[in-house]
N, C-alpha and C positions, 0 to 999 in steps of 0.2 A: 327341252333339251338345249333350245338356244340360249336362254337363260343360265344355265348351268356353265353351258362352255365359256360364258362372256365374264361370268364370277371367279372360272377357274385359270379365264386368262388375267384378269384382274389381281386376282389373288398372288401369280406365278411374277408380277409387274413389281409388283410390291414390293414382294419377298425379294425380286433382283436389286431395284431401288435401295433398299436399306441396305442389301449386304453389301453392296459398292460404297455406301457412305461410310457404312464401320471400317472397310477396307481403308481407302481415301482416308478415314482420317486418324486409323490406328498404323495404317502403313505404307503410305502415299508412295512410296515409292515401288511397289507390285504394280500399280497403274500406270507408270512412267510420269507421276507425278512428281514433280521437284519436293523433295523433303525440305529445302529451304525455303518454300513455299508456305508451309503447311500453320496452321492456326493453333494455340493452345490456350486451352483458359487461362487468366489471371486467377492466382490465389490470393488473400491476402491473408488466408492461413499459413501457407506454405510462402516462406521467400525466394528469391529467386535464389541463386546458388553462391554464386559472388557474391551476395548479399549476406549470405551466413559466414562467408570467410571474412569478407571487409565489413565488417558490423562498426558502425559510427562509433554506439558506443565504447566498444573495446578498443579502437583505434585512440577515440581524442581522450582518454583515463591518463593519468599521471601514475596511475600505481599499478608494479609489475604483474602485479595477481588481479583475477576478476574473477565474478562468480560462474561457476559451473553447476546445469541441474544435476549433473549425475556426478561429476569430479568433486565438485563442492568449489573446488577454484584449479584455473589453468592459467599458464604465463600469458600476458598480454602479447596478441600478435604485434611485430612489428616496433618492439619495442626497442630502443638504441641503445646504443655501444657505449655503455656510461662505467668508465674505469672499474671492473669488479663486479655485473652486471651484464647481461646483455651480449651479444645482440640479439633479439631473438627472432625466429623467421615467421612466415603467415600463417603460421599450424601453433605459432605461443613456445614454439621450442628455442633451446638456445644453439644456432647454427645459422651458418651468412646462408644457410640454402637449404633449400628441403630435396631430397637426389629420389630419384626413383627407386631404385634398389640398392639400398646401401648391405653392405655384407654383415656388419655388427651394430646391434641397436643397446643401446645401455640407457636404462630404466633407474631413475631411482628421485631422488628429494634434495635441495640444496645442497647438497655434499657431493652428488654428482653432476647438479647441474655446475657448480662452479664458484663457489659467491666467492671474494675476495683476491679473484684471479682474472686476467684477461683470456677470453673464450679459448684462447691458443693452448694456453696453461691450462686448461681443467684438467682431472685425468683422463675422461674419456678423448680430448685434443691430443694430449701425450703418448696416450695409448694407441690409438693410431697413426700420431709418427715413426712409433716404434715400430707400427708390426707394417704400414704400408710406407714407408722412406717417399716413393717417389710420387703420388698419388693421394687427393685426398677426396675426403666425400663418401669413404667405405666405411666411416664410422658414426649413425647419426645419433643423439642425444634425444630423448624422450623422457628429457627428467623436470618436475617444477618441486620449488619449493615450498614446504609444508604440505606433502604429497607423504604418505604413508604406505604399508603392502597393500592395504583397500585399493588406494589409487593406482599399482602397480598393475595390480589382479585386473581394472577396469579398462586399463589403457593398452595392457599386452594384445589383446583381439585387435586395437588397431596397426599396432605394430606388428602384428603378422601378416597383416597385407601388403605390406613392403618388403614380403619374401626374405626378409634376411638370413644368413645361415645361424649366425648366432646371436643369441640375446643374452645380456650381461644385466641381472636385477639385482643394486647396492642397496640393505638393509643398513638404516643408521640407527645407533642404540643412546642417543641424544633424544630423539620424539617420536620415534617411530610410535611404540605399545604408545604411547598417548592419543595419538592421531587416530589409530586404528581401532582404540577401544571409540572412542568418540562418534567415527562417524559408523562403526559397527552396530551401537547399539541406541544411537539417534537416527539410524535413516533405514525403515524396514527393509527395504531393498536388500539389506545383506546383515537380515535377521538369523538368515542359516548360517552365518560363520560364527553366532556366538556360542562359545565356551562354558560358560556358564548361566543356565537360565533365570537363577537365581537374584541376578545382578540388572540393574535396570543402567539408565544414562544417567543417574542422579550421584553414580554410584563413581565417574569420572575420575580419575586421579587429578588432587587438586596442584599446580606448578607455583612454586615460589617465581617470585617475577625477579628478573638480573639486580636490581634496585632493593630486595631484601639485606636491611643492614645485617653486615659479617659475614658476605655467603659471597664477597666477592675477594677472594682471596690472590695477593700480588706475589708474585716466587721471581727471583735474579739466581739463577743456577753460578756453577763457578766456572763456569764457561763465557759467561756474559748473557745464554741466554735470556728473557726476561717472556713470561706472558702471565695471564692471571685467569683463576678458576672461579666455578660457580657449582660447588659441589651437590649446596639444597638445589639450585636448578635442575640438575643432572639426576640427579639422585628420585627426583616427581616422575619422571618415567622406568625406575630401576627397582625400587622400594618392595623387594620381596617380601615385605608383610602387607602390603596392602592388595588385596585380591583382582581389582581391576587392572592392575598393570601385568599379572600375573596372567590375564584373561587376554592382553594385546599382545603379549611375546606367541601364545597361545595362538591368537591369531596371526599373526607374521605367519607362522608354520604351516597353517590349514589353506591361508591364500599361498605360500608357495608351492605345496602341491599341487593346486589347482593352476597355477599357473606354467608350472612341469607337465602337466598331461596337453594342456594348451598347445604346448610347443612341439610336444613329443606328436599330437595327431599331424602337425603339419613337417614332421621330420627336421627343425630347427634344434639345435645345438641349447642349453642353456647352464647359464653359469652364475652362481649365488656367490655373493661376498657380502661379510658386513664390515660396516665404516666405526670405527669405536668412537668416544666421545674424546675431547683433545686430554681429560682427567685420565685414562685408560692410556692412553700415547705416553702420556710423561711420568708415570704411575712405577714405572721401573727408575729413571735416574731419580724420583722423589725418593723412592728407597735406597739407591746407589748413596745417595749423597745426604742420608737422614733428614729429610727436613717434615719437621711433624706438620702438619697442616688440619690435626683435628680428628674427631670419632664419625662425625658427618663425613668429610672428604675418605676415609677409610670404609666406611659404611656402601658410600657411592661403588668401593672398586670390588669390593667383594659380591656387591649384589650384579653389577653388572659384568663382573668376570662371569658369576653361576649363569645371569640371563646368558648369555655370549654362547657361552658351553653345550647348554640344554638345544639354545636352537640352531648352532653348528651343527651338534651333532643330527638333528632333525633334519637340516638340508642336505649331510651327507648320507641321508636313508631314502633318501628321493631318487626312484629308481630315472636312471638315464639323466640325472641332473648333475653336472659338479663344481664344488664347494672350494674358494678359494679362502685358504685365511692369511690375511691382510696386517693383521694386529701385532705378528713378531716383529716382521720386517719395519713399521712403523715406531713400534717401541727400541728397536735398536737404532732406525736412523733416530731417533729424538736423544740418543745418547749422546749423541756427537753436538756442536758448537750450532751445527745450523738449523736456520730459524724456520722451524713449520710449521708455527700458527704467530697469528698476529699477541703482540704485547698487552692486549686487553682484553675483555671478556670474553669476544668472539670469538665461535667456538670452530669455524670452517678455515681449515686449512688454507697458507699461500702456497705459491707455486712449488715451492719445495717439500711442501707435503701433499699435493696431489700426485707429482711426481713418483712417488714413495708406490702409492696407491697403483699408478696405472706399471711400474717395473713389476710389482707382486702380483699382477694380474697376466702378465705380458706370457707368462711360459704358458699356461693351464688355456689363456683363451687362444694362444698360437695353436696348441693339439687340438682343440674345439675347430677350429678355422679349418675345412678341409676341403676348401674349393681351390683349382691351381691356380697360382695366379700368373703363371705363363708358361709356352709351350699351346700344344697343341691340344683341344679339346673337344667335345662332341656334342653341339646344343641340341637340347631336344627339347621337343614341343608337345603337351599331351604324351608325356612317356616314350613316343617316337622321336628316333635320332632325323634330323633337321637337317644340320648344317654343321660344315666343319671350319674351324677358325684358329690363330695364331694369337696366342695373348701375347702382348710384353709389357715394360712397363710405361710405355707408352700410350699404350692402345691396341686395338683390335685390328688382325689380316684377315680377311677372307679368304676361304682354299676352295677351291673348285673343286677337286678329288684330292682323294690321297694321295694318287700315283706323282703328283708334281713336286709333295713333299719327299718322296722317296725317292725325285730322279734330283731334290736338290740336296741331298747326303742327309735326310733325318732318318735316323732308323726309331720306326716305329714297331710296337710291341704291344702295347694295348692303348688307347684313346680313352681318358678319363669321358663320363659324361655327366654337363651339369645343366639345369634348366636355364631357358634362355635369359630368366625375367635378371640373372646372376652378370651377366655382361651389360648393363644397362649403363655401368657409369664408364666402362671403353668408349672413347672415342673410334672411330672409323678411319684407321689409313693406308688401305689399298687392299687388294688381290694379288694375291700370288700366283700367278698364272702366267710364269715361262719359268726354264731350266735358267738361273742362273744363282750358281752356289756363293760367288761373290756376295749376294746380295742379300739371298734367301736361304742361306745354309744358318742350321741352327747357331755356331758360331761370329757366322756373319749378323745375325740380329740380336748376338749377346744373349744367349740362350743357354749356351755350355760352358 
């Protein structure tokens, strides 16, 4: 018997022993042990964390693009302000800052990211001076170049961790179906979005390169404008007889669905626009003003009008999605004298044609935007109302109750409520908390 008792107080020793060491070292701080304290293995599978953002080698590269295992490539963090390029912040985007919760996120491939324009001038910079005047940081850019829908489809999930209300994804009809047949049907990962089974990666639409003689055609309008086309270029991702490219507009479509339910589980806003190619922009005054420029540059506008059409109409069949079109507005400002692409090949707009882009977007993502952006509002937390606050556009008041607002002349009626993670880029400037309407009347803080 004594024997038993002395195994089963053994046994009970043991068993206390270990569960304190698992505690201790999965939770030091249930023991009143210092969690700054507390030990963890070295991997040298796993890097430390900072270590995966500040990566040596993506920091000292000379080239904006680096390879990604699942993007295939993303903007070089930290890359500088180099006239037309740049800047971009520690995440490889282009923005002087990475915000917590920015309100509008806009997704797309060189054409949004900006090339040929200083970061101020892109249109996603445009686009929210237009819609925030006093205020910046509510619009953050999650766009790289030579990015296709694949990569949109890939990168929305992290862009819905930054809570935004709305996401704006620009389709460009320049490379996109190139981009998207390529890495669809070369990287099994996203075996399931192909179109046709039939078709392997061998099957790639092949691109005239800028340098093909005759296919760089120079046009001087009678305007003075001057810029110069690449219609075989253009035309490698457009070419309605060729079945692969047919297979990536196809795809554009499948991944913006998928990227519409995405948004729609987490009740985000989202908004489709495509960017035409600068041959489709100038495609009306080359008619205005007869200038023949060929059966290829004619071929180019017809094939990519039909792509244009098909997958418009596709994104405005995306229940709870909506679809801006971009391409009137752009085709008439190019009527006029001023210059929205540069005088040579290249094909991304300057500042005056981004411009174009973020005005035609400006009405459709203002009704999408539906958080207030001052006044009085109701933060909740987990569904539960929180806390109540004063936006302006300054920054953020804290209100102790309601009753302070109502003895300083607001008349309230119903109190919008948004979640809290949506106040993050307010700054903090004071409490409201005495009677004085001088100071605190909605008038007085420029509210009515």
């Amino acid at each position: 018997m004594k024997k038993e008792w002395i195994l089963t107080l053994v046994s009970v020793v043991i068993t206390v022993v270990v569960a304190l060491g698992l505690v201790r070292w999965l939770a030091p701080g249930l023991l009143g042990y210092a969690v700054d304290q507390r030990l963890v293995q070295v991997s040298e599978e796993v890097p430390p964390f900072f270590n995966n953002i500040f990566r040596e080698d993506d920091l000292s590269t000379d080239n904006i693009l680096v390879n990604d295992p699942v993007l295939v490539a993303r903007g070089r963090p930290l890359f500088p302000d180099v006239q037309g390029m740049g800047p971009n912040d520690i995440l490889g985007f282009r923005n002087r800052n990475v915000p917590n919760s920015p309100n509008i996120i806009a997704i797309g491939d060189s054409q949004t990211y900006g090339n040929n324009a200083h970061l101020e001038l892109n249109w996603p910079s445009q686009l929210e001076k237009a819609l925030f005047p006093d205020s910046l940081g509510r619009i953050y850019n999650m766009s790289t170049g030579a990015w296709g829908s694949v990569n949109y489809l890939e990168i929305i999930d992290t862009a819905l961790h930054f809570n935004p209300q709305v996401i704006i994804v620009a389709f460009y009809m320049g490379n996109d179906s190139y981009s998207d047949f390529r890495n669809t049907y070369a990287i099994d990962a996203y075996a399931y979005l192909r179109p046709d089974l039939t078709l392997t990666s061998s099957d790639q639409p092949q691109f005239q390169t800028l340098s093909e003689p005759g296919d760089l055609l120079g046009v001087e309008f009678s305007d003075g404008v001057t810029t110069a086309f690449t219609p075989g270029y253009r035309l490698s991702a457009n070419d309605r007889s060729v079945p692969s490219v047919l297979a990536g507009y196809d795809i554009m479509a499948r991944t913006a669905v998928l990227m519409a339910e995405k948004a729609a589980s987490q009740e985000v806003k989202i908004v489709f626009t495509i960017i035409p190619t600068k041959e489709m922009v100038y495609s009306r005054k080359i008619d205005a003003e007869e200038i023949n420029l060929g059966e290829e540059f004619r071929t180019l506008i017809n094939d990519e009008n039909l792509n244009t059409q098909e997958l418009a109409e596709a994104l405005r069949q995306i229940d709870g999605a909506l679809y801006v079109d971009i391409i009137a507005q752009m085709q008439e400002a190019a009527m006029s004298s001023r210059q929205l692409y540069p005088p040579d090949s290249n094909g991304h707009p300057f500042a005056e044609g981004y411009g174009v882009i973020a005005q035609s977007l400006l009405e459709t993502v203002n009704q999408a935007f539906t958080m207030p952006l001052s006044g009085a509002v109701g933060l909740t937390k987990d569904g539960e109302l929180a806390r109540i606050v004063v936006l302006t556009n300054e920054g953020l008041w804290d209100v102790p109750t309601v009753d302070i607002l109502l003895e300083n002349n607001w008349e309230l009626t119903q109190i919008p409520a948004i979640p809290y993670t949506w106040i993050n880029n307010f700054p903090y400037l004071g409490s409201i908390n005495e009677v004085d309407p001088e100071r605190f009347s909605p008038e007085a803080m420029g509210l009515q």
